[in-house]
Structures are given as C-alpha cells and as structure tokens.
N, C-alpha and C positions, 0 to 999 in steps of 0.2 A: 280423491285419487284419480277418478278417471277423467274431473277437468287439467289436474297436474298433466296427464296424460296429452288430453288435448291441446290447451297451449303450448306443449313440448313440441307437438308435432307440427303445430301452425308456425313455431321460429322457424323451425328446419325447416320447414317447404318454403318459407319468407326469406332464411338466407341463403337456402339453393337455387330461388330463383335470381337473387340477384348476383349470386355466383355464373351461373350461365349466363342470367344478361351482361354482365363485366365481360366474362370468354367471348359473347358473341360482340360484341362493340369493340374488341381492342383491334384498332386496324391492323392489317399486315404492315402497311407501306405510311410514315407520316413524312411532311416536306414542307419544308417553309422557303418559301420563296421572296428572298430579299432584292426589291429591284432599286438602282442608284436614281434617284428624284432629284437631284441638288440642280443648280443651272450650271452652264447655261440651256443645259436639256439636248446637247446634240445627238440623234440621231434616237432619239427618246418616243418618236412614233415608232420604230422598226421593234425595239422593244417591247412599246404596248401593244405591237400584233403579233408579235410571235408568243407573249404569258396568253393573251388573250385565246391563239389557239392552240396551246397545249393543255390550257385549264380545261377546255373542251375534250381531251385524249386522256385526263388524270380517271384512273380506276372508280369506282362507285363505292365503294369500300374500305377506301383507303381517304388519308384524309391533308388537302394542298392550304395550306395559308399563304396570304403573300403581305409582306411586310414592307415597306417603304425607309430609304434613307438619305435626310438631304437638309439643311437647316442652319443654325447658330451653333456655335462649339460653344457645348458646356449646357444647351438649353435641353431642358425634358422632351421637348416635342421636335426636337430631332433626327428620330427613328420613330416607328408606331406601326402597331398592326391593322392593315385595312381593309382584311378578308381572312375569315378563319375555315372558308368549307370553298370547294372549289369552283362551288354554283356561283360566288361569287365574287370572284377572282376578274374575267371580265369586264365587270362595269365599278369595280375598285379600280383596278389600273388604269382604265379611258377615264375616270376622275381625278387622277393625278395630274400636277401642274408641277413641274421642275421648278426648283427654288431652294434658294442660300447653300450652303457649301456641301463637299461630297463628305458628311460623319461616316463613313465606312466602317470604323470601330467602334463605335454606338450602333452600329444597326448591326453587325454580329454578334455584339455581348450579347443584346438585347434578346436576339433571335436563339441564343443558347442557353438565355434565361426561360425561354418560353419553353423548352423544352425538361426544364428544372419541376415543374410544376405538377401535380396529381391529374389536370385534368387542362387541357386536350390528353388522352391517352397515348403514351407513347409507342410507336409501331412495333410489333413482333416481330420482324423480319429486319427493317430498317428504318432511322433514322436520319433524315439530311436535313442540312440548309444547304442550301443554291443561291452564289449570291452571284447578279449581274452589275456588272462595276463598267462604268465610261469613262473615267480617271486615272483609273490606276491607282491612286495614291489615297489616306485620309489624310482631309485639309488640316485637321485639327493636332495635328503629331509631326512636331517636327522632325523626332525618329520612326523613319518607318519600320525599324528594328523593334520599335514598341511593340507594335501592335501585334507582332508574332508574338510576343509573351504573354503578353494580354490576354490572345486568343484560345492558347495553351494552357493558363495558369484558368480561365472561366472554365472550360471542360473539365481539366484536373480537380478542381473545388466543387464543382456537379456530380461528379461522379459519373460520366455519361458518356456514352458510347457513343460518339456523335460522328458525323461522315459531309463533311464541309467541301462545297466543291465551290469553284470559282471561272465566271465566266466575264473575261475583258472584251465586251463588246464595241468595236470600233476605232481600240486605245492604240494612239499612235506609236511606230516602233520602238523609239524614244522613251514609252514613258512607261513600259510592260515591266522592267524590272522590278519593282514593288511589289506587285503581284505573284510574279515569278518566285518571289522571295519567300513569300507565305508557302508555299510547298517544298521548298528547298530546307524550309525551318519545320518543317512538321506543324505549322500552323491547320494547313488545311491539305487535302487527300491530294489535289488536283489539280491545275490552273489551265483553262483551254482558250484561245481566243476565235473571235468569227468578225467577219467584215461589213455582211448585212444582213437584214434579213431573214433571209432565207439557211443560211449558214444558224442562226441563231435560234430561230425555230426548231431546226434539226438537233440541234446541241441541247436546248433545253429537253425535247422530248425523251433524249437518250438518259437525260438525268431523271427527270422527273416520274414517267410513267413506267409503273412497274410491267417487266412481262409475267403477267399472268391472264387468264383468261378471264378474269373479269376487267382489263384497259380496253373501255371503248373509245379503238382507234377510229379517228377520225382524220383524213386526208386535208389538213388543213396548212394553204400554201398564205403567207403574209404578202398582202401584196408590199412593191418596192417603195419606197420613200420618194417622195418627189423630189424635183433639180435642187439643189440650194441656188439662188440666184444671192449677188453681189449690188450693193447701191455707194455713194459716196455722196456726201450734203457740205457743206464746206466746212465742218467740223468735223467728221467722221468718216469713217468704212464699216461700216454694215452688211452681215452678211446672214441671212435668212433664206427658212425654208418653209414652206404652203402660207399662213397667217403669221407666222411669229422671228422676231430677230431672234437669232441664237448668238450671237458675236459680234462685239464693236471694237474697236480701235480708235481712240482720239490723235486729232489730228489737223494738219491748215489742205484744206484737198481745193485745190483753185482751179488747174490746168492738167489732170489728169484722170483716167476714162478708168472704171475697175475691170478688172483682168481675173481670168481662172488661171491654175495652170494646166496643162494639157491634160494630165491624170484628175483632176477635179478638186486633187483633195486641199490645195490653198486658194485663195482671195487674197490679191496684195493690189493696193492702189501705191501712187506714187503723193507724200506729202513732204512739207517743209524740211521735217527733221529725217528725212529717208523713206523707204518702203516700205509700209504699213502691210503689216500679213496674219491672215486668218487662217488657224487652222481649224478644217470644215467639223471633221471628226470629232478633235478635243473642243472645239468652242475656244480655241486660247488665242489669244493678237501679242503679236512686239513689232517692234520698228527696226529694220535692217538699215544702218548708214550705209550711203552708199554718193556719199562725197557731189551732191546738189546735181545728182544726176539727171532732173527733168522729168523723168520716164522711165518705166522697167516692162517689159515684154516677154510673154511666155516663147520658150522655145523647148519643148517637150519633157515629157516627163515629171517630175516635178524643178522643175528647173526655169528658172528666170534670166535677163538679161540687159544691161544698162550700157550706157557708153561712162568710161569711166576722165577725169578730167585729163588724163594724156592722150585724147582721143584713141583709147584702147577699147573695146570691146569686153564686158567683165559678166562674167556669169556666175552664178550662187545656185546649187542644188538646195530647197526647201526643204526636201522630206531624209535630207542626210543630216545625224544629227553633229553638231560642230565642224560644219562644212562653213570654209571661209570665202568669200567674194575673189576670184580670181580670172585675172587676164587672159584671154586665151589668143586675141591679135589687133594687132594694129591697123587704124582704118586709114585710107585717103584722106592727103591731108591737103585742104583746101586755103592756098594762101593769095590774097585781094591787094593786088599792089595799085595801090590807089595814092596820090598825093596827100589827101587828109588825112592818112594813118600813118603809122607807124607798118611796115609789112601785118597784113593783120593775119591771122588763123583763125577762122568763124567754126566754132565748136557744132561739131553733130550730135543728133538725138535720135535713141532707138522710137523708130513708132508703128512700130506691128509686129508680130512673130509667128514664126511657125517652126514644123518638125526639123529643128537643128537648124535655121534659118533666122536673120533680122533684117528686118527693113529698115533703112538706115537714111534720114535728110540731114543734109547740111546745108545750111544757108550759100546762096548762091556768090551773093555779094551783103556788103550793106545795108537794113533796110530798114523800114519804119516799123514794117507791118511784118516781116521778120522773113517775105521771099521774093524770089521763086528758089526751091531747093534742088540741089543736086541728087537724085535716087540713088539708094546702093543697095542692092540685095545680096548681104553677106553670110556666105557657107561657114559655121562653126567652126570646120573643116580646115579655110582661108581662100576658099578661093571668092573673089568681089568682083557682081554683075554692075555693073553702069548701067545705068537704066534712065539716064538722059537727067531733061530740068522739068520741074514741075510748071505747068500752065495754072501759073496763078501769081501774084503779088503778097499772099497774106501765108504764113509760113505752116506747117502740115502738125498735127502732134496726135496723141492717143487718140482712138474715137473718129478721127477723118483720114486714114488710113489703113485699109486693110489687106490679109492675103487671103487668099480663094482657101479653101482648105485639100485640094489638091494640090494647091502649090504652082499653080502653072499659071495667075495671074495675080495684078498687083491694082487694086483701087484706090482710088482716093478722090478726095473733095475739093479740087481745083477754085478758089476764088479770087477774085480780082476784087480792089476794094478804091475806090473811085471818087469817092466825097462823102458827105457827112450821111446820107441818106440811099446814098449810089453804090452797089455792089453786085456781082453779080457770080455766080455759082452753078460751077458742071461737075459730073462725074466722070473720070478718065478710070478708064481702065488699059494695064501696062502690060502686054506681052512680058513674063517670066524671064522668057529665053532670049526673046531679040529686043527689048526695051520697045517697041512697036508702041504707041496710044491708040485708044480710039474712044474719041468724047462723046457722053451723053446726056444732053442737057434732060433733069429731070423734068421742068415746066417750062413755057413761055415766059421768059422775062416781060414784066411788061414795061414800055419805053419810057425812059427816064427814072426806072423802079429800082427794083433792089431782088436780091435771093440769095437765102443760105440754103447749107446741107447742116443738120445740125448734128445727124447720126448714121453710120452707116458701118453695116454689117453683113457678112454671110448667113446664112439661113444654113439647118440642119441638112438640106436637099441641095447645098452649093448653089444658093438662088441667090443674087446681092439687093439686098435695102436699104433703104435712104429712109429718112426723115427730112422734108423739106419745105420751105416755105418762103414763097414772096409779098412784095408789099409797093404800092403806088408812090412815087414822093412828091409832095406838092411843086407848085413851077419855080422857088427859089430852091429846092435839091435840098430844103430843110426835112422837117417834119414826115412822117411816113405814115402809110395808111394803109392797114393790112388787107390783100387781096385774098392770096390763098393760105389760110390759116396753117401751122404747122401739123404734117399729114406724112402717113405711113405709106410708100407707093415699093412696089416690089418691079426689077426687072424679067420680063420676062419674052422670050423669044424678039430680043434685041428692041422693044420698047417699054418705059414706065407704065406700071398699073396702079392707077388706086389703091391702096388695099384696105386702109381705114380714115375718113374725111378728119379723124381727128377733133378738137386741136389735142396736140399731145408730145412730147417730150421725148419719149423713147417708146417700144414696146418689142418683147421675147415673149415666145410660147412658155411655158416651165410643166413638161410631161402634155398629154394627147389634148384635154380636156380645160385647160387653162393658161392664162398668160399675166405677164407682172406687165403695167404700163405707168408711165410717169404721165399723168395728168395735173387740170387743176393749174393752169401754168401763170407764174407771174412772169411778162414779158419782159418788164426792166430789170432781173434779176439771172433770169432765164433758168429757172429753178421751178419745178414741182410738186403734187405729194404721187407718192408710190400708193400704188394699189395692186392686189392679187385679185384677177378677174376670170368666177366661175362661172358659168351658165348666165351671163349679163351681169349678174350678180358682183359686186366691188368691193373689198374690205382694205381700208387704208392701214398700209405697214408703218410709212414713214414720212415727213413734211421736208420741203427744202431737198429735194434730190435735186441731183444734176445731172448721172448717168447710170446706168446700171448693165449689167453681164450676166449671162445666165450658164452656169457651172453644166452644158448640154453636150 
C-alpha cells in the first residue's frame, strides 16, 4: 500500500512538473517572418538589414522564425523555414541568394501550416506571420483573386487565430493593388508599404517586437543600399547594384550611352527595337517604341524624352502607369538646299537632358561623318536657345554631350576626323545663356596623330570628366600607335588633371567608398569588362561593356 502510495505521488509531482514547464515555455508573443527570395532580388540587401536588426530587438521570450519564399511553381522547395529562434534569424537571411519566381502563396500556406502544429508552441498573447513581398503579386496564380481564398479557407481549416500582416517593400505604384486586395478580402489584417531601408526597419519592429519589458530594444539603424549603377554590351541593358545584376533587357545597343531618370527609379538605353527600360525597384525591363528615334534623354522626374520622326520633340512619363509617348513641340527645321538633293530636312537627335530641358543637334549639312551640328537647347516649356554649330566634322550623340547639372553650361566632344589614322579631339564647353564656347583641349595632340574623348560626364560636385586618349600614326597616316593610353582626367580650375593613368573605358564613384570601372579593354571592339572596385580590390560584374551611368 504504501509503495501504491509512493508512485502515486512520484506521477503527480512528474506531471506537475511538466505542467509548469509547458506554462513556463509557452511564449507570449510567436512570429514568423516570411521574407520574398525569388529574383531578380531587387533591393533584397535593405531587406536582409532591416530582419537582421529587428531579429536583434525580438523579446528573449518570445519566439521569431523566418521563413523564405522564391522558387519553381509547384516544387516542394519553394518556400522553407531557415530559422526557427531569433538568434538565428541573422545569418539565415545574409545566406539567402534570391532565386526563381515570387511563390507568395506557398510561403503563406506553408507559414500558417507551421503554426498548425503541437510544437513550436503557439503564443499566449499573439500570433502573426509578417510577410515582406517585392512583387506584389504570386507568379504562380494567374488569379490573384485565388490566393485570398486560399489564404482564408488554410486559417478557417486550422482552426487558428492567426494575424497576417503584409509589407510591400519597394513595390512599384503600379503593381500594389494585389497586395492591397488581400486586406480589402480579409485575407490578411493589414498591407503597409515602405521605400527603403530605413522605413522598413521601422515597420518591421512595429510588427514584430512585442511591447513588453522583456524587448531588448536595440537602436538598430540599416545602413542605405548602395547606387544601382546602369551598363549596355551590345546585346543588353544591365542594370546592377554593389556585385550582382538585378535586371536585364535584351537588345541591339550600338550607338547609345545608359541613362538614369532624374528620380533614379528607371535605367532605359536606346536599342533597335525602341527604348529598353529598367525598373530599378521591381527588377522588371520592356521596350518602349518610340519610332527609330536614335536616343532618349532624361528630363526630370521620371520622365524621358526623344525626337519623334516629325521632328517633334516627344516625352513619356516612366513611372505613370499607361502613360502614352506624346508631343509636347516642334523643333527647328533645318532645310539644305543643295543641288544634289532633293530640298533635303536632316533629322535631329535628343543628346543630353536635364530638369525640363533637352539638348538638341541637328546635322548641319550633308556629311560622311554626320557634322558639324546645329545646338538647340530646348525648354519643355517651348521656348529654343541657338546655341550656334558644333566645332567638329564627326556628328555628337549620347555619351559626348552633356549638361552641367545646374544647368547653366553645355559640353561636348568636339572632333574633327581627317584620314584613316588622323583625328583630333577638344572639349568645348557652351555658355547656357549666350551660346558663348570656350575650348579645352584635354592632351597635346601629337603631330601627325590622332585623339578621342571617349566619355564624358559631370561629377557629383558639378566637376566635368573626360575619358581620353591619343595615339602616333606612322608617316603614310596608316597604322596608329598608342601614346597616351585611354585615361580618366578631371577639369579642374580651368585645367586637365590626371585622375587615373588608366587604360580604361569609363569610370563612376557608386556611394563614398567604391567605384564601377570599364576596364580590361579590347581596342578594335572598343568594348570592356565592368568591375566593382573596393579597397583596390576588383570583382568583375560583366564582359563586353561599352558604357555605363551611375543612378547618383
């Protein structure tokens, strides 16, 4: 009787303890943190530092998983959980690599099936998944009517009191209604969006950390995302940020320079089939006809600008959704009465732009080499500055014309082209106001030689750069013989500086601490590979560039 006694008492105190340990273990607060993996991964670092430090501010007691979603429609490994405790949340997310399509509704079932289960224990207090979306949309549903039901019929069948919040990080204005829709259906409690960063950071911790006094807050600011910088190779527009392409566009890119728009958020080059354009945010490219326009030029905002084939002037808002390409004035019309021709009209081309402004050459006359052109610097507005003819024989395009970014002068790459081997090349810069020049050869030509400009830009500081380079030609004016290798020289208090001996193709800073450079150069091709260059240190992005823009 009295062992009947004893092991009576040994259950009881064996299931009271595990009754307490059960009370003392069942979190307050549990969260699953579903972050969008899929490619092209745009703006997927600001993401991995903003989980990275709110996983650092989640309570000690409470318990954060983070779940990943991005893949093949229809495959198991799809979605998946890559952290189930908040220590290591972390260095789960800095080991994500964005890749295959945005499963969106495979990575919420999944995440509402984890909370189906006995054990992780579900929180006393609350309940969420937290999902961050770059899309907006799942690739794998052609209705996104579905995936509200979907999302409604998995809770309802759980039986669970689940609190679904949803954050559109980066997702362009365009494309938030899907999102928007899952709250307006009762799919999920919430839908917030944020732009970068620092917005995201903040938004997640509102979600995430419970207030109670055991969140040890911790003041954790993410730093900013670095430029996205722009490249073009003769097949593509490429548009990348620190090591990796997030965005391509296929395409014939021969004779045009990649452009930001003034706002940063597109990359569009000019090819064969129209205007090739990146959006930086979504990672998404199409091609805008725009009737064998040459060239397209940012003029603020997100707003582009081309000459259209009635020598009309034609601008397209980018970031308006079903915004169509339209006329805003007609330019100078330059007509060549010459006996050879027929009265001829020689078509102009945008090649530069600025706020509400394009820079505008038309061929002067006739030529081989396609100048000297007429300058026009045209106000949105209508009113059109003359700004005389270009000093040079070989005609201006993307790339060897630019504006100051104050606006009050006009550069470009003056060449003269002379025989097989014979060239020679200044930098003029154009008084805004009075069409005024005033030339500045970057190097000594040397006699009987040759010189280009091959790039030229304003600096963040309104400073202007060149990329230049000459070359010897033997005493028949054949063959050439390079003197000074192609080389980065900056103007400065109205003389050329060195700034890098080169040889090199292009080069932009991209944020304090780094710069993308086109090195590595095939001369007959006149084509390079891209590298991002840290602390001397070099990692090659892409092969075959020709020029590249930094989104600064």
């Amino acid at each position: 009787m009295r062992r009947k006694l004893v092991v009576g008492a040994v259950v009881v105190v064996v299931l009271a303890t595990c009754l307490v340990t059960y009370l003392v273990s069942v979190p307050e607060y549990r969260t699953t943190l579903l972050v969008d993996a899929s490619a092209p991964g745009a703006g997927f670092a600001s993401v991995a530092e903003a989980v990275e430090a709110v996983a650092h501010n989640a309570g000690s007691g409470d318990v954060l998983a983070l779940r990943r979603f991005g893949g093949e429609c229809g495959a198991a490994d799809n979605t998946g959980e890559v952290a189930d405790e908040a220590a290591e949340v972390p260095g789960a997310v800095r080991g994500l690599t964005p890749s295959g399509r945005a499963t969106l509704l495979s990575g919420i079932l999944a995440a509402i099936d984890d909370f189906s289960g006995v054990y992780p224990l579900r929180g006393s207090r609350r309940n969420r998944i937290v999902v961050v979306s770059s899309t907006g949309v799942d690739a794998c549903t052609s209705d996104q009517a579905e995936v509200s039901r979907a999302i409604r019929d998995r809770v309802a069948a759980a039986g669970l009191e689940l609190d679904i919040r949803v954050v559109g990080h980066r997702v362009p204005q365009g494309q938030r209604e899907p999102l928007e829709r899952l709250a307006g259906e009762q799919a999920v409690q919430a839908v917030a969006f944020t732009e970068d960063a620092a917005e995201l950071t903040e938004q997640l911790d509102k979600l995430i950390v419970p207030d109670s006094p055991d969140a040890a807050r911790i003041s954790v600011t993410a730093p900013p995302e670095p430029p996205a910088y722009a490249f073009v190779t003769q097949t593509r527009l490429g548009v990348a940020r620190g090591e990796r392409v997030i965005a391509e566009v296929a395409g014939e890119f021969t004779s045009s320079d990649p452009e930001f728009t003034a706002d940063r958020r597109f990359a569009f080059a000019t090819s064969a089939a129209g205007v090739a354009v990146v959006d930086v945010a979504a990672g998404s490219g199409r091609v805008v006809a725009c009737g064998d326009c040459g060239s397209a030029v940012p003029v603020g905002g997100s707003r582009i600008a081309w000459t259209g084939p009635a020598r009309d002037l034609v601008v397209l808002d980018l970031g308006e959704p079903g915004a169509e390409p339209a006329a805003v004035l007609a330019l100078p019309e330059r007509r060549v009465e010459d006996p050879r021709f027929d009265p001829l009209v020689l078509p102009p081309k945008a090649v530069a732009g600025g706020e509400g402004v394009v820079l505008v050459a038309s061929p002067d006359q006739p030529s081989v080499y396609g100048g000297p052109d007429l300058l026009y610097l045209v106000d949105l507005d209508g009113p059109v500055r003359d700004l005389g003819v270009t000093d040079a024989n070989i005609g201006l395009g993307t790339g060897t014309a630019v504006l100051a970014p104050d606006g009050r002068t006009v550069a470009y790459a003056g060449t003269w082209h002379g025989g097989a081997c014979q060239e020679a090349t200044s930098v003029i810069e154009v008084d805004a106001a009075t069409g005024a020049p005033r030339t500045s050869p970057v190097g000594e030509l040397p006699e009987g030689g040759g010189s280009i400009t091959r790039d030229l830009w304003y600096d963040r500081g309104g400073r202007l750069n060149a990329v230049y380079a000459d070359w010897a030609c033997t005493a028949s004016g054949g063959n050439s013989t390079p003197r000074l290798p192609a080389s980065h020289w900056r103007l400065e208090g109205g003389r050329w500086v060195l700034v890098d001996p080169g040889p090199l193709l292009a080069s932009r800073p991209v944020g304090d601490d780094a710069r993308v450079v086109v090195a590595g150069l095939d001369e007959y091709l006149r084509v390079g590979t891209l590298y991002v260059e840290t602390g001397g240190r070099r990692t090659e992005v892409a092969a075959g560039v020709i020029a590249i823009a930094v989104a600064d």
